[in-house]
C-alpha positions in Angstrom: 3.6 215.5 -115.6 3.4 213.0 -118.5 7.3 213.2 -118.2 7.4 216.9 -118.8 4.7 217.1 -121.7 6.5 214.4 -123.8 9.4 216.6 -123.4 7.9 219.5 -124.4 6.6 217.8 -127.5 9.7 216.6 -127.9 11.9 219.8 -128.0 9.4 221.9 -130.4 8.2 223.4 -127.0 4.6 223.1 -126.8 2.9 226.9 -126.8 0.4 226.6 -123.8 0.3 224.1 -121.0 -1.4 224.2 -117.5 1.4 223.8 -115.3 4.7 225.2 -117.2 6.2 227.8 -116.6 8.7 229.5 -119.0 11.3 232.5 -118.8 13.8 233.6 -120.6 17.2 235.4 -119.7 18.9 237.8 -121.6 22.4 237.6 -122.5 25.1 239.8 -124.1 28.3 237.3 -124.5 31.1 239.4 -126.8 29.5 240.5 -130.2 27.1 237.9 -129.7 23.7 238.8 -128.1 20.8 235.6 -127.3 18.3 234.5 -124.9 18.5 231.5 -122.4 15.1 229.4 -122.3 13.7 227.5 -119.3 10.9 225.6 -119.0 9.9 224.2 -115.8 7.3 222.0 -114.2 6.1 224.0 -111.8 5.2 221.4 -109.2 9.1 221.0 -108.8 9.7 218.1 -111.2 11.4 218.9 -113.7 13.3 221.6 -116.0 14.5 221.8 -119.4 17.0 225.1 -120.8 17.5 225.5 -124.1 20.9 227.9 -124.5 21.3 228.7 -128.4 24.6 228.7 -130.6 26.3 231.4 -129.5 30.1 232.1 -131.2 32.2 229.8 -131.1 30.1 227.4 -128.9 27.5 224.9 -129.8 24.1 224.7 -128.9 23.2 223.4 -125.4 20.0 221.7 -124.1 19.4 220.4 -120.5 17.1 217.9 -118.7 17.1 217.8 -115.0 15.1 215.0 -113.5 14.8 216.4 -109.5 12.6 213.6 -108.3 15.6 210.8 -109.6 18.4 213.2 -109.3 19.8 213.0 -112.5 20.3 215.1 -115.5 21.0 214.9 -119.1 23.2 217.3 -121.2 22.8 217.7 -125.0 25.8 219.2 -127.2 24.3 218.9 -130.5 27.1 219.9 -132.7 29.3 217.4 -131.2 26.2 214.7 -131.6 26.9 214.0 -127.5 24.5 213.5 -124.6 25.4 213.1 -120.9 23.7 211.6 -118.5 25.0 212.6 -115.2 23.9 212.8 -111.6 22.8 216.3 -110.1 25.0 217.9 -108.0 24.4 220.5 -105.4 25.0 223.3 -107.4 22.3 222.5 -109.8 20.0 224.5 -107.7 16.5 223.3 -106.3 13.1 222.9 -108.4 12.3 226.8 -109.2 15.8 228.3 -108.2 16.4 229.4 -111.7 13.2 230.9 -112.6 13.2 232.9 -109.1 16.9 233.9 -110.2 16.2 235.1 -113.3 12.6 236.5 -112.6 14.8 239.0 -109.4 17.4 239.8 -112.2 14.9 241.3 -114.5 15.6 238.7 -116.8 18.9 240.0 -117.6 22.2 238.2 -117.0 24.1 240.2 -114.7 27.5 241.6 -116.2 28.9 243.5 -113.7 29.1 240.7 -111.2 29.6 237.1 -111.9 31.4 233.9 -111.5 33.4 231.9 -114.2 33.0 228.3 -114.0 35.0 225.6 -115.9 33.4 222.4 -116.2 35.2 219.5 -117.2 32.8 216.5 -118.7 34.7 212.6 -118.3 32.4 210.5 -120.6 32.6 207.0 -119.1 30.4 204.3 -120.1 27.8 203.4 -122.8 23.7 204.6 -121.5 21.7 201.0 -121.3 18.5 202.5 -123.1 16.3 200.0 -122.0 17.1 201.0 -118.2 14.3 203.7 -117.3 16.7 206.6 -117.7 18.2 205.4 -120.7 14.5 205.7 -122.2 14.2 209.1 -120.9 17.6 210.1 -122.5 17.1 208.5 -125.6 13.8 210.7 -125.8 15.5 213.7 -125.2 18.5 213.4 -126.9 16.9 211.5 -130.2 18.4 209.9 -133.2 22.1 209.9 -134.2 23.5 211.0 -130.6 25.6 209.0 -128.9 24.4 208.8 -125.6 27.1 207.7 -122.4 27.0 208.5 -118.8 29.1 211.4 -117.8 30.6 212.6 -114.7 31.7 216.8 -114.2 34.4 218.6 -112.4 35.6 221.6 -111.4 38.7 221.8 -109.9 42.5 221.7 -110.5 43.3 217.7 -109.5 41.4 216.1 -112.3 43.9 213.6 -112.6 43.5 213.0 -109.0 39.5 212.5 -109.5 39.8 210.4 -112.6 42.1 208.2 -110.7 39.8 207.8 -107.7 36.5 207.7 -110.2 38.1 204.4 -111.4 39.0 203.0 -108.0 35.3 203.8 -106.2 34.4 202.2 -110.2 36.6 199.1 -109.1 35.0 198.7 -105.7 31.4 198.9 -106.7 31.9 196.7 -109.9 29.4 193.8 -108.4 26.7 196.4 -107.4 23.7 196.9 -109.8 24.3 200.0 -111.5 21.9 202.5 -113.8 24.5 205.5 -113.5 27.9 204.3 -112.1 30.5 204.8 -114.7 31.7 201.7 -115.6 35.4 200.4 -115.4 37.0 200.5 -119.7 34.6 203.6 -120.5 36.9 206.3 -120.2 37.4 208.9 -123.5 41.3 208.2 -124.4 43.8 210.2 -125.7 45.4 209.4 -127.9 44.2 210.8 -132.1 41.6 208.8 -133.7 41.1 206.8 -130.5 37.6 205.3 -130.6 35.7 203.4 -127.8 37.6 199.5 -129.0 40.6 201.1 -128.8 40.4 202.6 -125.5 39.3 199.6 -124.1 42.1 197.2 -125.2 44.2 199.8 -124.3 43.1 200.1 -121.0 42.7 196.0 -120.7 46.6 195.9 -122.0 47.3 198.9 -119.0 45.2 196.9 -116.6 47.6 193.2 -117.3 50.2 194.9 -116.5 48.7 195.7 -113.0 48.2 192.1 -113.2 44.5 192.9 -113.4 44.8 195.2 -109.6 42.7 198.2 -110.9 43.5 200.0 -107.6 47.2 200.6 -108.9 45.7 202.1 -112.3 46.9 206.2 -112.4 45.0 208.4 -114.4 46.8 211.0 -116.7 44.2 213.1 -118.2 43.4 215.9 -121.1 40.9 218.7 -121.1 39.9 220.1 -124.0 40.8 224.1 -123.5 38.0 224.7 -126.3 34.6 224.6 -124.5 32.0 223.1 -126.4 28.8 224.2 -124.8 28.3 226.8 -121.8 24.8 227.7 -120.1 24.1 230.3 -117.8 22.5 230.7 -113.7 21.1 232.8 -111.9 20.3 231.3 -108.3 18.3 233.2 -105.8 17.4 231.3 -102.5 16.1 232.4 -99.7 17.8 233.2 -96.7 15.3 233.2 -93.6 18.6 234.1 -91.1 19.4 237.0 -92.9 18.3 240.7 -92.1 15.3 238.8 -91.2 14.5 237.2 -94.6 16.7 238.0 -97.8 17.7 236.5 -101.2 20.8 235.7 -101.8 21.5 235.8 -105.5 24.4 234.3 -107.0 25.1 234.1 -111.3 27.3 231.7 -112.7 28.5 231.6 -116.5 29.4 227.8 -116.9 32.1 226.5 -119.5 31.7 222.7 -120.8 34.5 220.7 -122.0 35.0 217.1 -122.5 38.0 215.5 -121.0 40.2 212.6 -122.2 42.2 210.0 -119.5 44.7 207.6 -120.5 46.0 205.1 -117.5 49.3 203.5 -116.1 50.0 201.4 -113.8 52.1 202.2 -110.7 54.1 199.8 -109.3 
């Protein structure tokens, strides 16, 4: 709809609208004590959820796009947008509402799982591309806007290495959100996009310019910067002849650094 109200009137959340629904979830996170918004479209489209500064973590918003699969994530504090694509564990259109409606609208404390994110910035949003517009809507002025990719696991040197290989292979395909091959966040202090690049453009001569030998050695940040909560219930027809399975997630954000060498 009208790509989600403008937005929801461009973040100031528009009161009334035929065809949004909103709920909120209750949290209790150490001394600190908030509410979790989400708006959604209700025919499925689209959902936005606002998660407020809480401790020592900034400010979250998210956009999920279901119709094109994507989503963006806004860290405001660190003036940082992601666009990444949606991955099965974002859910179906309505899963969160009917997850937080069947828990009352209360987070769950007693039973819950810990997730720890890890964001790889890697590559510069075009903003004339149709989801660059969208972004650059949502995110507004000042942010600095660059496709993302997440992961949770244990190997991330492992999935950096073969994000930049499946990068290598595709580099003649059009692309809207492939990361792109010199993007990657280094390392190394006061490292700013230039410098990565010639870094990695020195690191990649030396593979005498074979970016399938390129190894990835990478950094995450132990600090989170953003986290948002979920509460999935779907609906499981095989079971007990119809039951909802309900599972709650508290999700940790940090952004990861990667710096490259070449092996022989």
């Amino acid at each position: 709809m009208k790509l989600f109200v403008g937005l929801l009137m461009m973040m100031g959340i528009v009161k009334e609208c035929v065809g949004l629904e909103k709920v909120e979830l209750s949290i209790h996170e150490g001394s600190a004590n908030f509410k979790e918004k989400i708006f959604v479209d209700v025919s499925g489209n689209y959902e936005i959820i606002k998660v407020p500064q809480h401790n020592n973590l900034s400010a979250l918003e998210i956009f999920i796009d279901y119709q094109k699969g994507y989503r963006i994530e806004k860290i405001i504090s660190e003036r940082q947008c992601m666009v990444m694509k949606l991955d099965k564990s974002d859910g179906k259109p309505m899963d969160l509402v009917n997850g937080v409606k069947h828990a009352h609208n209360k987070f769950p404390t007693s039973s819950y799982t810990v997730v720890h994110e890890s964001i790889l910035t890697t590559g510069k949003v075009d903003l004339k591309s149709p989801i660059g517009k969208t972004a650059a809507q949502f995110c507004g002025t000042g942010m600095d806007i660059q496709h993302a990719v997440s992961y949770v696991g244990e190997d991330m040197n492992g999935f950096a290495t073969q994000l930049l290989r499946n990068a290598a292979e595709k580099k003649n395909e059009k692309r809207d959100m492939t990361p792109l091959q010199e993007d990657f966040r280094c390392c190394a202090k006061g490292c700013d996009l230039a410098k990565g690049q010639k870094e990695f453009r020195r690191k990649l001569n030396i593979c005498n310019g074979n970016q399938m030998k390129m190894v990835a050695s990478c950094k995450i940040n132990t600090n989170p910067r953003g986290c948002v909560y979920r509460v999935l219930c779907p609906y499981d027809s095989a079971k007990n002849k119809g039951y909802w399975v309900c599972t709650s997630k508290h999700i940790f954000k940090s952004f990861v650094c990667c710096d490259f060498t070449c092996k022989k």
